[in-house]
C-alpha positions as CSV (number, residue, x, y, z in Angstrom):
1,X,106.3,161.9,65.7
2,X,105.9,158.5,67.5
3,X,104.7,155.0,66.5
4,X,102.2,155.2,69.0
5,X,100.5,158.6,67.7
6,X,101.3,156.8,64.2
7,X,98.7,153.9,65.2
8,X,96.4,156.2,66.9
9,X,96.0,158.1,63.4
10,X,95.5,155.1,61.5
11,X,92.9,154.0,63.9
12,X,90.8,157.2,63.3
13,X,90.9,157.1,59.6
14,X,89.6,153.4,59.2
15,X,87.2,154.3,61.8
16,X,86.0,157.1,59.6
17,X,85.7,159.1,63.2
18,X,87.8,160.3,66.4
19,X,84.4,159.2,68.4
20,X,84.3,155.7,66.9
21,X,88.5,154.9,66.8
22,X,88.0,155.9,70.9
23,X,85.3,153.3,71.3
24,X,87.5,150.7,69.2
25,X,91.3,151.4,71.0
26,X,89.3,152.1,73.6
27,X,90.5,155.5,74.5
28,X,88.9,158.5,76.0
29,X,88.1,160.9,73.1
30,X,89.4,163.9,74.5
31,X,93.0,162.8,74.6
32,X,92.2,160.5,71.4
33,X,91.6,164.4,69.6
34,X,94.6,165.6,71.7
35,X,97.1,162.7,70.1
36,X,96.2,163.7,66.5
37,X,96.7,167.1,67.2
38,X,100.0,166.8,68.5
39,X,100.8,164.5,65.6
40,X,100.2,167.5,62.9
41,X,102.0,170.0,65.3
42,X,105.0,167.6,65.1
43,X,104.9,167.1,61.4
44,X,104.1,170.4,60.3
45,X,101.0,169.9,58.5
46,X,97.1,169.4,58.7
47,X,96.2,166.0,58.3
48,X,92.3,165.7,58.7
49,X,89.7,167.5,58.0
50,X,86.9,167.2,60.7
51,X,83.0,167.8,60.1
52,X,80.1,166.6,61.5
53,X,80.0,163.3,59.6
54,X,83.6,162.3,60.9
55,X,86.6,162.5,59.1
56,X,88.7,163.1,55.9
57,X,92.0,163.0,54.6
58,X,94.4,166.1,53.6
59,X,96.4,165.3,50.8
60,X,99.0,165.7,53.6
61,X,97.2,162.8,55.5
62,X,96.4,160.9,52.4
63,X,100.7,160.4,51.9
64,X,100.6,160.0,55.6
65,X,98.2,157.2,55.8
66,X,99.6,155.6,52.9
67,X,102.9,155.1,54.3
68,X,102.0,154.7,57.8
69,X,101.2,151.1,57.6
70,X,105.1,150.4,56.6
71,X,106.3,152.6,58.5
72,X,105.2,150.8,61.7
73,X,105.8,147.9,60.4
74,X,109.0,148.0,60.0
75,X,110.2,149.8,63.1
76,X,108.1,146.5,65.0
77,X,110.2,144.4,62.5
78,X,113.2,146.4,63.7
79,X,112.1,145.8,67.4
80,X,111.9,142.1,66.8
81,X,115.2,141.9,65.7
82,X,116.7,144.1,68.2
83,X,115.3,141.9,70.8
84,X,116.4,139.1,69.2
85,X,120.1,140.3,69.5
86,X,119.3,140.7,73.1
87,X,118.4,137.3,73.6
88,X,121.8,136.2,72.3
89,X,120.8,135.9,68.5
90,X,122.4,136.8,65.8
91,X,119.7,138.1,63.6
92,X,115.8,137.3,63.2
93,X,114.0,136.0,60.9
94,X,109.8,136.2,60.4
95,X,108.5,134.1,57.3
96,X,104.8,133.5,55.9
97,X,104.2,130.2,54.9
98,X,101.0,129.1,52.9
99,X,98.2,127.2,55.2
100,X,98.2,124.0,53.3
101,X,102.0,123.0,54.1
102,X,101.0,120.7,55.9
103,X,100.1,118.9,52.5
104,X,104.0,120.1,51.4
105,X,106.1,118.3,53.7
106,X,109.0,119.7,52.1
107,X,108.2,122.9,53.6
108,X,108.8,121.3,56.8
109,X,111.5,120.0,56.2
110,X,113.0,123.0,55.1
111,X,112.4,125.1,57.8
112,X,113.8,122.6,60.0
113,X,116.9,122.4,58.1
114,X,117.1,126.2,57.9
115,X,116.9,126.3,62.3
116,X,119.1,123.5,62.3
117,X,121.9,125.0,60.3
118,X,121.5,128.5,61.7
119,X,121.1,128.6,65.8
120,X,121.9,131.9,65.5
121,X,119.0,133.2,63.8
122,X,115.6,133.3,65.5
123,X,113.0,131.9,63.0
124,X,109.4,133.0,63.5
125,X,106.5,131.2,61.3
126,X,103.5,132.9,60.5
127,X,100.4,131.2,58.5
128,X,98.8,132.8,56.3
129,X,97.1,132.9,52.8
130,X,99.0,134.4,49.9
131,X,97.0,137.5,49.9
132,X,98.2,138.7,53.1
133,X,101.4,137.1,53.3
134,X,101.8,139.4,50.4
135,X,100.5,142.7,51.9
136,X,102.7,141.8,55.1
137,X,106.0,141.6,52.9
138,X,105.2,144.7,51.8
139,X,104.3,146.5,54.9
140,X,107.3,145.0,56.5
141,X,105.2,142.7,58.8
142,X,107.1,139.6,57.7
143,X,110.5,139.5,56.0
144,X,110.0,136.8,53.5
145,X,107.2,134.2,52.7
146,X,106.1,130.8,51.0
147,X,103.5,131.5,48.9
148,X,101.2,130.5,46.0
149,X,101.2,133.4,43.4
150,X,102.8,134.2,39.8
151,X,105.6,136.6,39.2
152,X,103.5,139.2,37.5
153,X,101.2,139.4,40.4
154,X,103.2,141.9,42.4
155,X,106.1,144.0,40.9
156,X,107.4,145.1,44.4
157,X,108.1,141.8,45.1
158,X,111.7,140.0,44.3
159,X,110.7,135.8,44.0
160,X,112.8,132.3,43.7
161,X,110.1,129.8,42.2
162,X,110.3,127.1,44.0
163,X,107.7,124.3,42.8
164,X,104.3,124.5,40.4
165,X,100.7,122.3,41.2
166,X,98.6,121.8,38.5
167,X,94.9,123.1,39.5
168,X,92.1,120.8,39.7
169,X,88.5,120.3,40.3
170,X,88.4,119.1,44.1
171,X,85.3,117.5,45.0
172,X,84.2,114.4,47.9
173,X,84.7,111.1,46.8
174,X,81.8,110.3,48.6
175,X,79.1,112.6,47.5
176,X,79.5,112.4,43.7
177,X,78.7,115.5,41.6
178,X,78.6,113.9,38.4
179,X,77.4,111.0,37.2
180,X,80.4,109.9,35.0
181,X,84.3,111.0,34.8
182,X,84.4,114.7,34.2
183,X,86.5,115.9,31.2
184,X,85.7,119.6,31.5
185,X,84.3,122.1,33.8
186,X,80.6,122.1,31.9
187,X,80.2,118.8,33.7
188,X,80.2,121.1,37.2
189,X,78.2,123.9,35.6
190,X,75.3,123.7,37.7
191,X,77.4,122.0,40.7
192,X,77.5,124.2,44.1
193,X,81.0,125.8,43.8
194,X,83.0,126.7,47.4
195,X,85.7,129.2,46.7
196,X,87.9,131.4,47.5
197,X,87.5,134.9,48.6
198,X,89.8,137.4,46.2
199,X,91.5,139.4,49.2
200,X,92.9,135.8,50.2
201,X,94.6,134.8,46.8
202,X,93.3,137.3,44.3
203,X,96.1,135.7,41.6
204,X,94.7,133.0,42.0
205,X,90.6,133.8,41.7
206,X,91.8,136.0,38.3
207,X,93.0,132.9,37.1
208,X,90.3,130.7,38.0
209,X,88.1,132.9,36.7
210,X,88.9,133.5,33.3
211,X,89.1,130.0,32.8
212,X,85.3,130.2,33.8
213,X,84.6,132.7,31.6
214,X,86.3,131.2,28.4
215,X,84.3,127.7,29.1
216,X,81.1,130.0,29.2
217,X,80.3,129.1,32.6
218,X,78.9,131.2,35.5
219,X,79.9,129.0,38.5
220,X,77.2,128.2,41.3
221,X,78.9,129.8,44.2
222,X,77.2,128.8,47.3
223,X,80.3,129.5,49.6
224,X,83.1,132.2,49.8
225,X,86.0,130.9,52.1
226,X,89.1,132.7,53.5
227,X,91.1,129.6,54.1
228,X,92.2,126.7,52.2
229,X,91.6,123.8,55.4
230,X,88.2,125.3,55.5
231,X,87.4,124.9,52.1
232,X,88.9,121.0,52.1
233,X,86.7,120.6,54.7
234,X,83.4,121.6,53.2
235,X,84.1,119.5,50.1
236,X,84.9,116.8,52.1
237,X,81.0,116.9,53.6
238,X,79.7,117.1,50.3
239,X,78.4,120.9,50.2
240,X,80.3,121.2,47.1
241,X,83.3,121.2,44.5
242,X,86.3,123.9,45.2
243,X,89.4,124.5,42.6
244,X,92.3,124.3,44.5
245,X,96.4,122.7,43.5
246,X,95.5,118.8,43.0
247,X,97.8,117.8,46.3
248,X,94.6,119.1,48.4
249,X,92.9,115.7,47.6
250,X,96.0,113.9,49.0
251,X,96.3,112.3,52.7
252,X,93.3,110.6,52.7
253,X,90.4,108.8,50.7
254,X,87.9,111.4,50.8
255,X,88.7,113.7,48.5
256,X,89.6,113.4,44.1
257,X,90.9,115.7,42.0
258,X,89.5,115.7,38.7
259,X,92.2,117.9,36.4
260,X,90.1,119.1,33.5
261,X,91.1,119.8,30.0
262,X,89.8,123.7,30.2
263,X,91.1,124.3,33.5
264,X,94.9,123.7,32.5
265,X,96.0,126.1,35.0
266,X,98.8,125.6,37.7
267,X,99.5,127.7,41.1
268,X,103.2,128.3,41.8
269,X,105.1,128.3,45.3
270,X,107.4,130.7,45.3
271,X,109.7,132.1,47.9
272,X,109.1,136.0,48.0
273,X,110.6,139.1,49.7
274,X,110.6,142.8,49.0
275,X,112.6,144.3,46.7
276,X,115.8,146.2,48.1
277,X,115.3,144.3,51.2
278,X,117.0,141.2,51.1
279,X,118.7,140.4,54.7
280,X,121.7,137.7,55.2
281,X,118.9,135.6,56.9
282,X,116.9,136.0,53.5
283,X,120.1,135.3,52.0
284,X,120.8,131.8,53.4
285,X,116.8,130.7,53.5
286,X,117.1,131.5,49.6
287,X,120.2,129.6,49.0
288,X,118.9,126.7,51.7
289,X,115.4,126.9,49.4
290,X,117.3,126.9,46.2
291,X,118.8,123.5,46.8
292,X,116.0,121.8,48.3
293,X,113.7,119.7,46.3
294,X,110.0,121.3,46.9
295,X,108.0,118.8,45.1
């Protein structure tokens, strides 16, 4: 069994066919079928069952595919640091860091620090929204990240919290939604929302969420987003109000954040990595992270 025939068999399962995964690797379908095949007659077992409508899993494939994912992930997270030792490092290190750190400088500042006080250990950075950062850690894409989510959100996941937001209504300065001060969210009931989509931060959108609910509210959602800059941006046109951690409306006069008396929410960034996994280089960003004031 190789890595390559590995990604070849997820390909054909989330393309529901042999004939579609060919068109997407691209691949000519005769040795696409070929591949697969030698892939049971090295493991021992069958993994799909083929019809005319495409594809579907053994229970054999079903454990494969389910594992897969990690599998290749961490033998490309194994290559990176291999590489890295090449290259005259001592060790690698890939983190996630949440898109609106730019609004955080003491994110920056601690990854400086960390590259600073460690030569020897090659720091990649990788953007991304806390809903993937947190499929990556798990799938071994990424060893660590800087996220927004709460402890309870994940169980697989080992966290060090390192600073809380208070959640707040963000909406333009300039293109008023209400006519006086809000106090609750009933003053944006009828308000064109701009939100998040759940696969990007679904800790957060539960929380949001209930607190909808318990106000009695069904928002006005005009606009599902999958980033946070994109969703500042919108608000700051006017299309709408978004919930978001009040340091959004900061670094500029465009924006407010209204924190509401039945939205008393916060979001936490923690610093996350999987269980059982814990490097040296996770270690030291840890200890590094632990001292640093991320406020």
């Amino acid at each position: 069994m190789d890595i390559k025939k590995l990604k070849y068999f997820l390909a054909v399962v989330d393309a529901g066919s042999i004939t579609a995964a060919a068109k997407r690797i691209p691949i000519a379908q005769p040795a696409l079928t070929r591949q697969i095949r030698l892939l049971e007659e090295s493991i021992g077992a069958q993994l799909l069952e083929r019809d005319r409508k495409g594809i579907s899993l053994t229970p054999s494939g079903e454990f494969l595919y389910d594992n897969s994912r990690r599998l290749i992930s961490e033998f490309e997270s194994m290559a990176k640091k291999t590489r890295a030792i090449s290259d005259g490092y001592s060790d690698s290190l890939s983190v996630g860091i949440t898109t609106i750190h730019p609004y955080i400088p003491s994110i920056s500042r601690l990854i400086s620090h960390f590259r600073i006080q460690n030569p020897g250990i090659r720091l990649t950075l990788e953007s991304m929204l806390s809903g993937p950062q947190t499929r990556a850690i798990l799938e071994g894409g990424i060893d660590a990240g800087i996220l927004f989510t709460e402890q309870e959100d994940e169980h697989r996941l080992a966290y060090l919290p390192l600073a809380s937001y208070r959640m707040a209504v963000i909406a333009s300065r300039h293109h008023p939604l209400t006519d006086v001060p809000p106090v609750s969210l009933q003053a944006f009931a009828d308000a064109p929302f701009i939100c998040f989509s759940r696969e990007s931060t679904p800790g957060s959108y539960d929380r949001v969420d209930r607190c909808f609910r318990q106000a009695g509210i069904v928002p006005n959602t005009v606009q599902e987003c999958h980033d946070d800059i994109t969703i500042r941006s919108l608000v700051s046109a006017g299309m709408g109000y978004a919930i978001m951690p009040s340091i959004m409306a900061q670094g500029g006069n465009d924006l407010v954040a209204y924190e509401l008396k039945d939205l008393a929410i916060s979001s936490r960034l923690m610093l996350a990595w999987r269980k059982g996994s814990e490097s040296k280089a996770v270690a030291e960003l840890c200890r590094m992270a632990s001292d640093a004031e991320l406020r």
